[in-house]
C-alpha positions in Angstrom: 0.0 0.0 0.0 3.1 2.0 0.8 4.8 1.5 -2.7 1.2 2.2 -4.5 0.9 5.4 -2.6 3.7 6.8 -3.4 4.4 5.6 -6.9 0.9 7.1 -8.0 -0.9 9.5 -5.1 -4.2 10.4 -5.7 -3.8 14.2 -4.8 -7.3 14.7 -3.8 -8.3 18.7 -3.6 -11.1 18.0 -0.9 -8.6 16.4 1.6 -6.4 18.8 1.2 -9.0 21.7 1.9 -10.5 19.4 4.9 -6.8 18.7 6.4 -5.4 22.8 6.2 -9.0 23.3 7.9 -7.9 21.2 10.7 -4.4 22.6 10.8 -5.9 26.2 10.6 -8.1 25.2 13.4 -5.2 24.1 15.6 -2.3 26.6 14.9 -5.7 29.2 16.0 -6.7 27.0 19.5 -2.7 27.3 20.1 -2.4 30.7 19.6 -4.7 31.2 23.0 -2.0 29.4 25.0 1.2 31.5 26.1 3.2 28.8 25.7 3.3 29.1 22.1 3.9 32.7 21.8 6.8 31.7 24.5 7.7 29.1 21.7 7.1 31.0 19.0 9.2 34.2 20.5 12.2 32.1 21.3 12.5 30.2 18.1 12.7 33.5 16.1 15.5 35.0 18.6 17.3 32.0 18.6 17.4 30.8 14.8 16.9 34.5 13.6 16.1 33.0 10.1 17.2 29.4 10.2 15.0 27.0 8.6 15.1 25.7 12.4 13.3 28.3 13.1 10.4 28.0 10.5 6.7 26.7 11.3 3.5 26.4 9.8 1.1 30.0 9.9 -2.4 29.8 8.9 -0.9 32.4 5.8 1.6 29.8 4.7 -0.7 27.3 4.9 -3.7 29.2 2.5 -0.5 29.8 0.1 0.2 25.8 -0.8 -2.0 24.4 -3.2 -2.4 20.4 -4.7 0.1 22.1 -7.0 2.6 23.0 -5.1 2.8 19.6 -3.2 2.9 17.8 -6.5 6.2 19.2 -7.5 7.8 19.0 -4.2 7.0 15.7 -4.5 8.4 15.2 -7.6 11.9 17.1 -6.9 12.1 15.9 -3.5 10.8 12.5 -2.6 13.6 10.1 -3.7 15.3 7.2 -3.5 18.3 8.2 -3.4 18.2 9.8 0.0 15.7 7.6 1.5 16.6 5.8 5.0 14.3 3.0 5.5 15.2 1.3 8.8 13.2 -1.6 9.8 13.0 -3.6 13.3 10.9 -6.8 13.8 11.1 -10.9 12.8 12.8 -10.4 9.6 16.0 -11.3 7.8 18.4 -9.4 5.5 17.1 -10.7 2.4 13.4 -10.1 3.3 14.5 -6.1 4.3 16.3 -6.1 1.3 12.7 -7.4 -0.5 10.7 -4.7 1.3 12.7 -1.6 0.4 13.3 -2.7 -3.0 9.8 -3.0 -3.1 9.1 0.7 -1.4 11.4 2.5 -3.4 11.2 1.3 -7.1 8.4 4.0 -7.7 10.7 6.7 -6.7 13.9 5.7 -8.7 12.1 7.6 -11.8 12.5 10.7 -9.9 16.1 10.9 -9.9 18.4 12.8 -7.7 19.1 16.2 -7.7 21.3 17.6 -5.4 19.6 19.6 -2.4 20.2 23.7 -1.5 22.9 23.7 1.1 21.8 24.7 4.8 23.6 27.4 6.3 25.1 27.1 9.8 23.2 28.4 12.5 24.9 31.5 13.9 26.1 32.1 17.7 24.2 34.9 19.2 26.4 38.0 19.4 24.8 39.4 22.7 21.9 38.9 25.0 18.3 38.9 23.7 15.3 39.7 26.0 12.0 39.8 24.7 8.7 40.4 27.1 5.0 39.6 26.3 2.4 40.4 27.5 -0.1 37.8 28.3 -3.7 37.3 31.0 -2.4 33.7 32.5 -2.2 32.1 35.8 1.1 31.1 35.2 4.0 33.2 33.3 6.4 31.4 30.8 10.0 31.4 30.8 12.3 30.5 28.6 16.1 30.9 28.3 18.6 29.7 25.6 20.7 30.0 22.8 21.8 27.9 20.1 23.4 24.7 21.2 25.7 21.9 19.3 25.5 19.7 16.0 24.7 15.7 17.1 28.0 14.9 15.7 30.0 17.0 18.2 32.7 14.9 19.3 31.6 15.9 22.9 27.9 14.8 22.7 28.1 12.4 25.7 29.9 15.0 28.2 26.7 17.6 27.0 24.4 14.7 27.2 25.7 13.4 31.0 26.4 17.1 31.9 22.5 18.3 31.1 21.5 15.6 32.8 22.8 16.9 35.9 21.9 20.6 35.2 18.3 20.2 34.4 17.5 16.9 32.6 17.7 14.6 35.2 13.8 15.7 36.4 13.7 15.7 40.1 16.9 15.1 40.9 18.7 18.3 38.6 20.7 20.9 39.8 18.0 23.6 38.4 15.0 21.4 40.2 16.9 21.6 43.5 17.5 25.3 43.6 13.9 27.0 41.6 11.4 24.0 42.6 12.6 22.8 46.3 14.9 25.0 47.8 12.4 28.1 46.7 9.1 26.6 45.7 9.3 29.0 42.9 7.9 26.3 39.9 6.6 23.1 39.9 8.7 22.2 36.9 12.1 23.6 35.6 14.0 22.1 32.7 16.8 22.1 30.8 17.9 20.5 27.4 19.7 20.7 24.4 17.8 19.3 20.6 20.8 18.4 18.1 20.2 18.2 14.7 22.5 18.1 11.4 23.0 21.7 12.3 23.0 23.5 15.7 20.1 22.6 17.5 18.9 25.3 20.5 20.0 24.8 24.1 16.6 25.3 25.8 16.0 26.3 30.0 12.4 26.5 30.3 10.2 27.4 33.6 6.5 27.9 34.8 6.0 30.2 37.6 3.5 32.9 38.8 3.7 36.1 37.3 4.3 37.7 40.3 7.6 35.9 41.1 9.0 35.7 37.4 11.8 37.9 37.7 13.0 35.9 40.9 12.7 32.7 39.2 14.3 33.7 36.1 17.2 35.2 37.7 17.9 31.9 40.2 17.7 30.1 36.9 20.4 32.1 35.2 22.5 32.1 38.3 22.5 28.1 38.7 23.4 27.5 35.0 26.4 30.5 35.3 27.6 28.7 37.6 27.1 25.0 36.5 29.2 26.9 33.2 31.6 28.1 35.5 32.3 24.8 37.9 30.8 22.2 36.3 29.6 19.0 38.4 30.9 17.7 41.7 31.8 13.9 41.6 28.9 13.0 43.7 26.0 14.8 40.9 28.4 13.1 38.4 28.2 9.9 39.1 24.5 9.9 40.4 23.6 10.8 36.6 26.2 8.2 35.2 24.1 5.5 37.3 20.7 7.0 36.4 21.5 7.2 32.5 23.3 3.8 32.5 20.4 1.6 34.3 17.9 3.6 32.9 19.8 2.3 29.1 17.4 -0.5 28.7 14.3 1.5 28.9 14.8 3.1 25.7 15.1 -0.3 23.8 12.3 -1.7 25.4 9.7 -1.9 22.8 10.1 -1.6 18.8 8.5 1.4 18.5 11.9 2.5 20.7 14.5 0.4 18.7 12.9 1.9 15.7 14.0 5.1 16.8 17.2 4.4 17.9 17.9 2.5 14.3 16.6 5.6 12.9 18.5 8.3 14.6 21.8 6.5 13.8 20.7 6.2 10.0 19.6 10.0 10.4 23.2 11.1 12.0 25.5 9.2 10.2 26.3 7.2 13.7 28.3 4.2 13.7 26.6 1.0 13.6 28.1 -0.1 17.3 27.0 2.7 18.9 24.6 1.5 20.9 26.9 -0.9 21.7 28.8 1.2 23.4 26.7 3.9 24.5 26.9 3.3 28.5 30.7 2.9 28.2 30.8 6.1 26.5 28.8 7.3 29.5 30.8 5.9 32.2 33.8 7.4 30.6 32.9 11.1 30.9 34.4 12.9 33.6 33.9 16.4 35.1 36.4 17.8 34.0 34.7 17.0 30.1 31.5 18.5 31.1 33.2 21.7 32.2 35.0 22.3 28.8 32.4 21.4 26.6 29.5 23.9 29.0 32.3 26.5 28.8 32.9 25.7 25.1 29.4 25.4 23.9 27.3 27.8 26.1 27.7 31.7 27.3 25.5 31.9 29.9 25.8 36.0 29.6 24.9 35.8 25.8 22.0 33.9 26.0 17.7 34.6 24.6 15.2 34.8 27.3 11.8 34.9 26.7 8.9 35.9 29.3 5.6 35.7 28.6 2.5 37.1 31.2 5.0 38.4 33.8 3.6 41.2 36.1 5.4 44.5 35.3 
Protein backbone atom coordinates (compact mmCIF):
# COMPACT_ATOMS: atom_id res chain seq x y z
CA UNK A 1 0.00 0.00 0.00
CA UNK A 2 3.07 2.01 0.82
CA UNK A 3 4.78 1.52 -2.65
CA UNK A 4 1.23 2.16 -4.53
CA UNK A 5 0.89 5.40 -2.57
CA UNK A 6 3.74 6.84 -3.36
CA UNK A 7 4.40 5.59 -6.88
CA UNK A 8 0.88 7.14 -7.96
CA UNK A 9 -0.86 9.49 -5.13
CA UNK A 10 -4.18 10.43 -5.68
CA UNK A 11 -3.80 14.17 -4.83
CA UNK A 12 -7.34 14.69 -3.84
CA UNK A 13 -8.33 18.70 -3.61
CA UNK A 14 -11.06 17.96 -0.89
CA UNK A 15 -8.64 16.42 1.62
CA UNK A 16 -6.36 18.81 1.19
CA UNK A 17 -8.98 21.66 1.89
CA UNK A 18 -10.47 19.44 4.86
CA UNK A 19 -6.77 18.65 6.38
CA UNK A 20 -5.42 22.78 6.24
CA UNK A 21 -8.98 23.30 7.91
CA UNK A 22 -7.93 21.18 10.68
CA UNK A 23 -4.44 22.56 10.77
CA UNK A 24 -5.88 26.17 10.60
CA UNK A 25 -8.09 25.22 13.41
CA UNK A 26 -5.17 24.08 15.64
CA UNK A 27 -2.33 26.64 14.88
CA UNK A 28 -5.71 29.23 15.99
CA UNK A 29 -6.73 26.97 19.45
CA UNK A 30 -2.74 27.31 20.14
CA UNK A 31 -2.37 30.66 19.56
CA UNK A 32 -4.72 31.15 23.01
CA UNK A 33 -2.03 29.40 24.99
CA UNK A 34 1.16 31.53 26.12
CA UNK A 35 3.16 28.81 25.70
CA UNK A 36 3.26 29.08 22.11
CA UNK A 37 3.89 32.71 21.85
CA UNK A 38 6.82 31.68 24.48
CA UNK A 39 7.74 29.12 21.70
CA UNK A 40 7.11 31.04 18.96
CA UNK A 41 9.18 34.19 20.54
CA UNK A 42 12.16 32.10 21.27
CA UNK A 43 12.51 30.20 18.13
CA UNK A 44 12.69 33.49 16.13
CA UNK A 45 15.46 34.97 18.64
CA UNK A 46 17.34 31.99 18.61
CA UNK A 47 17.45 30.76 14.81
CA UNK A 48 16.89 34.45 13.57
CA UNK A 49 16.09 32.96 10.09
CA UNK A 50 17.20 29.41 10.19
CA UNK A 51 14.95 26.95 8.62
CA UNK A 52 15.15 25.73 12.36
CA UNK A 53 13.30 28.33 13.14
CA UNK A 54 10.36 28.01 10.45
CA UNK A 55 6.67 26.74 11.33
CA UNK A 56 3.46 26.40 9.80
CA UNK A 57 1.12 30.04 9.86
CA UNK A 58 -2.45 29.81 8.89
CA UNK A 59 -0.89 32.42 5.83
CA UNK A 60 1.63 29.84 4.73
CA UNK A 61 -0.73 27.33 4.92
CA UNK A 62 -3.67 29.18 2.51
CA UNK A 63 -0.53 29.82 0.09
CA UNK A 64 0.18 25.76 -0.85
CA UNK A 65 -1.96 24.43 -3.17
CA UNK A 66 -2.41 20.39 -4.74
CA UNK A 67 0.08 22.06 -7.04
CA UNK A 68 2.64 22.97 -5.06
CA UNK A 69 2.83 19.56 -3.16
CA UNK A 70 2.92 17.81 -6.52
CA UNK A 71 6.22 19.16 -7.47
CA UNK A 72 7.77 19.00 -4.16
CA UNK A 73 6.95 15.73 -4.48
CA UNK A 74 8.43 15.24 -7.62
CA UNK A 75 11.86 17.10 -6.85
CA UNK A 76 12.13 15.86 -3.45
CA UNK A 77 10.81 12.45 -2.56
CA UNK A 78 13.60 10.12 -3.74
CA UNK A 79 15.29 7.18 -3.49
CA UNK A 80 18.27 8.15 -3.39
CA UNK A 81 18.24 9.79 0.02
CA UNK A 82 15.66 7.61 1.55
CA UNK A 83 16.59 5.83 5.03
CA UNK A 84 14.32 3.05 5.48
CA UNK A 85 15.25 1.25 8.75
CA UNK A 86 13.24 -1.57 9.85
CA UNK A 87 12.95 -3.59 13.30
CA UNK A 88 10.93 -6.80 13.84
CA UNK A 89 11.12 -10.88 12.85
CA UNK A 90 12.83 -10.41 9.59
CA UNK A 91 16.02 -11.33 7.82
CA UNK A 92 18.43 -9.38 5.46
CA UNK A 93 17.08 -10.70 2.41
CA UNK A 94 13.39 -10.14 3.30
CA UNK A 95 14.45 -6.08 4.25
CA UNK A 96 16.29 -6.08 1.33
CA UNK A 97 12.74 -7.35 -0.55
CA UNK A 98 10.67 -4.68 1.35
CA UNK A 99 12.70 -1.59 0.42
CA UNK A 100 13.31 -2.72 -2.99
CA UNK A 101 9.77 -2.99 -3.07
CA UNK A 102 9.07 0.71 -1.37
CA UNK A 103 11.43 2.46 -3.38
CA UNK A 104 11.18 1.25 -7.10
CA UNK A 105 8.42 3.96 -7.68
CA UNK A 106 10.68 6.69 -6.68
CA UNK A 107 13.91 5.75 -8.71
CA UNK A 108 12.06 7.64 -11.82
CA UNK A 109 12.49 10.74 -9.92
CA UNK A 110 16.08 10.91 -9.93
CA UNK A 111 18.39 12.77 -7.75
CA UNK A 112 19.14 16.20 -7.69
CA UNK A 113 21.25 17.64 -5.35
CA UNK A 114 19.56 19.61 -2.36
CA UNK A 115 20.19 23.72 -1.51
CA UNK A 116 22.87 23.71 1.11
CA UNK A 117 21.82 24.66 4.75
CA UNK A 118 23.58 27.40 6.32
CA UNK A 119 25.09 27.08 9.81
CA UNK A 120 23.18 28.43 12.46
CA UNK A 121 24.88 31.50 13.95
CA UNK A 122 26.14 32.11 17.69
CA UNK A 123 24.22 34.95 19.21
CA UNK A 124 26.42 38.03 19.37
CA UNK A 125 24.78 39.36 22.72
CA UNK A 126 21.94 38.86 25.05
CA UNK A 127 18.29 38.93 23.68
CA UNK A 128 15.25 39.66 25.99
CA UNK A 129 11.98 39.80 24.67
CA UNK A 130 8.74 40.42 27.15
CA UNK A 131 5.04 39.57 26.31
CA UNK A 132 2.38 40.36 27.51
CA UNK A 133 -0.08 37.76 28.27
CA UNK A 134 -3.71 37.32 31.05
CA UNK A 135 -2.40 33.71 32.49
CA UNK A 136 -2.19 32.10 35.83
CA UNK A 137 1.08 31.09 35.24
CA UNK A 138 3.96 33.18 33.31
CA UNK A 139 6.38 31.41 30.84
CA UNK A 140 10.04 31.44 30.85
CA UNK A 141 12.26 30.54 28.61
CA UNK A 142 16.10 30.95 28.26
CA UNK A 143 18.61 29.65 25.64
CA UNK A 144 20.75 30.04 22.84
CA UNK A 145 21.79 27.85 20.10
CA UNK A 146 23.38 24.72 21.16
CA UNK A 147 25.73 21.89 19.26
CA UNK A 148 25.52 19.69 16.00
CA UNK A 149 24.65 15.70 17.06
CA UNK A 150 27.99 14.92 15.68
CA UNK A 151 30.04 16.99 18.16
CA UNK A 152 32.70 14.88 19.32
CA UNK A 153 31.58 15.93 22.90
CA UNK A 154 27.94 14.83 22.72
CA UNK A 155 28.07 12.45 25.65
CA UNK A 156 29.89 14.97 28.25
CA UNK A 157 26.66 17.56 27.03
CA UNK A 158 24.37 14.68 27.18
CA UNK A 159 25.67 13.44 31.02
CA UNK A 160 26.43 17.06 31.92
CA UNK A 161 22.49 18.34 31.06
CA UNK A 162 21.47 15.61 32.85
CA UNK A 163 22.78 16.90 35.94
CA UNK A 164 21.91 20.61 35.24
CA UNK A 165 18.31 20.24 34.39
CA UNK A 166 17.46 16.91 32.56
CA UNK A 167 17.70 14.60 35.16
CA UNK A 168 13.78 15.65 36.42
CA UNK A 169 13.70 15.73 40.11
CA UNK A 170 16.95 15.11 40.89
CA UNK A 171 18.72 18.33 38.59
CA UNK A 172 20.68 20.89 39.81
CA UNK A 173 17.98 23.55 38.40
CA UNK A 174 14.95 21.43 40.18
CA UNK A 175 16.87 21.64 43.49
CA UNK A 176 17.51 25.31 43.57
CA UNK A 177 13.93 27.03 41.63
CA UNK A 178 11.36 24.05 42.62
CA UNK A 179 12.55 22.75 46.25
CA UNK A 180 14.93 24.97 47.82
CA UNK A 181 12.38 28.14 46.74
CA UNK A 182 9.13 26.59 45.68
CA UNK A 183 9.30 29.02 42.90
CA UNK A 184 7.87 26.32 39.86
CA UNK A 185 6.61 23.14 39.86
CA UNK A 186 8.71 22.21 36.85
CA UNK A 187 12.13 23.60 35.61
CA UNK A 188 13.96 22.06 32.73
CA UNK A 189 16.78 22.05 30.82
CA UNK A 190 17.92 20.47 27.42
CA UNK A 191 19.69 20.71 24.37
CA UNK A 192 17.79 19.31 20.61
CA UNK A 193 20.82 18.44 18.11
CA UNK A 194 20.18 18.18 14.72
CA UNK A 195 22.46 18.10 11.39
CA UNK A 196 22.96 21.69 12.32
CA UNK A 197 22.95 23.55 15.66
CA UNK A 198 20.11 22.60 17.49
CA UNK A 199 18.87 25.27 20.51
CA UNK A 200 20.04 24.75 24.05
CA UNK A 201 16.61 25.29 25.78
CA UNK A 202 15.96 26.30 29.98
CA UNK A 203 12.38 26.49 30.33
CA UNK A 204 10.20 27.36 33.60
CA UNK A 205 6.45 27.88 34.82
CA UNK A 206 5.97 30.15 37.55
CA UNK A 207 3.51 32.91 38.83
CA UNK A 208 3.73 36.10 37.30
CA UNK A 209 4.28 37.71 40.26
CA UNK A 210 7.64 35.90 41.14
CA UNK A 211 9.04 35.74 37.44
CA UNK A 212 11.77 37.92 37.70
CA UNK A 213 13.02 35.87 40.89
CA UNK A 214 12.70 32.67 39.24
CA UNK A 215 14.30 33.72 36.06
CA UNK A 216 17.17 35.15 37.75
CA UNK A 217 17.90 31.94 40.21
CA UNK A 218 17.66 30.07 36.94
CA UNK A 219 20.40 32.12 35.22
CA UNK A 220 22.48 32.11 38.27
CA UNK A 221 22.53 28.06 38.72
CA UNK A 222 23.43 27.54 35.00
CA UNK A 223 26.42 30.46 35.30
CA UNK A 224 27.58 28.73 37.57
CA UNK A 225 27.13 25.00 36.48
CA UNK A 226 29.21 26.91 33.21
CA UNK A 227 31.64 28.12 35.51
CA UNK A 228 32.29 24.80 37.86
CA UNK A 229 30.84 22.18 36.32
CA UNK A 230 29.56 19.00 38.41
CA UNK A 231 30.91 17.67 41.65
CA UNK A 232 31.81 13.87 41.55
CA UNK A 233 28.89 12.96 43.71
CA UNK A 234 26.04 14.79 40.90
CA UNK A 235 28.40 13.07 38.36
CA UNK A 236 28.24 9.94 39.10
CA UNK A 237 24.54 9.94 40.42
CA UNK A 238 23.65 10.78 36.63
CA UNK A 239 26.21 8.17 35.20
CA UNK A 240 24.10 5.51 37.27
CA UNK A 241 20.65 6.99 36.37
CA UNK A 242 21.54 7.21 32.48
CA UNK A 243 23.32 3.79 32.51
CA UNK A 244 20.42 1.64 34.32
CA UNK A 245 17.87 3.57 32.90
CA UNK A 246 19.83 2.35 29.13
CA UNK A 247 17.39 -0.49 28.74
CA UNK A 248 14.27 1.47 28.94
CA UNK A 249 14.83 3.09 25.72
CA UNK A 250 15.05 -0.34 23.83
CA UNK A 251 12.26 -1.74 25.43
CA UNK A 252 9.72 -1.92 22.78
CA UNK A 253 10.10 -1.64 18.76
CA UNK A 254 8.52 1.40 18.50
CA UNK A 255 11.95 2.50 20.75
CA UNK A 256 14.53 0.43 18.72
CA UNK A 257 12.91 1.89 15.70
CA UNK A 258 14.04 5.09 16.85
CA UNK A 259 17.15 4.39 17.94
CA UNK A 260 17.91 2.47 14.32
CA UNK A 261 16.60 5.56 12.87
CA UNK A 262 18.48 8.27 14.59
CA UNK A 263 21.76 6.46 13.80
CA UNK A 264 20.68 6.25 9.96
CA UNK A 265 19.64 10.00 10.38
CA UNK A 266 23.20 11.11 12.01
CA UNK A 267 25.55 9.24 10.18
CA UNK A 268 26.27 7.23 13.74
CA UNK A 269 28.32 4.16 13.71
CA UNK A 270 26.62 1.01 13.57
CA UNK A 271 28.10 -0.12 17.27
CA UNK A 272 27.04 2.71 18.92
CA UNK A 273 24.61 1.48 20.93
CA UNK A 274 26.89 -0.92 21.70
CA UNK A 275 28.82 1.18 23.40
CA UNK A 276 26.66 3.86 24.50
CA UNK A 277 26.94 3.28 28.47
CA UNK A 278 30.68 2.85 28.17
CA UNK A 279 30.78 6.14 26.45
CA UNK A 280 28.83 7.31 29.54
CA UNK A 281 30.85 5.93 32.16
CA UNK A 282 33.83 7.43 30.62
CA UNK A 283 32.86 11.07 30.92
CA UNK A 284 34.41 12.87 33.58
CA UNK A 285 33.90 16.41 35.15
CA UNK A 286 36.37 17.80 33.97
CA UNK A 287 34.67 17.01 30.06
CA UNK A 288 31.53 18.50 31.09
CA UNK A 289 33.24 21.73 32.21
CA UNK A 290 35.00 22.26 28.80
CA UNK A 291 32.37 21.38 26.59
CA UNK A 292 29.53 23.86 29.03
CA UNK A 293 32.27 26.48 28.80
CA UNK A 294 32.95 25.65 25.13
CA UNK A 295 29.39 25.36 23.87
CA UNK A 296 27.31 27.76 26.09
CA UNK A 297 27.66 31.75 27.26
CA UNK A 298 25.49 31.93 29.89
CA UNK A 299 25.81 35.97 29.56
CA UNK A 300 24.88 35.85 25.85
CA UNK A 301 22.01 33.90 25.95
CA UNK A 302 17.69 34.62 24.57
CA UNK A 303 15.17 34.84 27.33
CA UNK A 304 11.75 34.87 26.66
CA UNK A 305 8.86 35.86 29.26
CA UNK A 306 5.62 35.73 28.64
CA UNK A 307 2.52 37.10 31.19
CA UNK A 308 5.05 38.41 33.78
CA UNK A 309 3.57 41.20 36.08
CA UNK A 310 5.41 44.52 35.33
Amino acid sequence: LAARQMAAPAWPESDWQRDRERLVASLREADTRPATHAGRAFARAVYRGHPYGQEATAETLAAIGVADMQRFWRQHVVACRAQVSLVGAIDRATADRIVSELMAPLQVHGCADLPAVSEVQPLAQAVEDRLPFDAAQAQVLVGQPGYRRNDPDFFALLVGNHILGGGGFVSRLTNEVREQRGLSYSVYSYFAPGLHAGAFQLGLTTRPDQADLALSVAREVVARFVADGPTEAELQAAKDNLVNGFGLRLDSNRKLLDNVANLAWNGLPLDYLEHWTDRVQAVTAQDILRAFQRVLQPGRMVTVVVGAKP
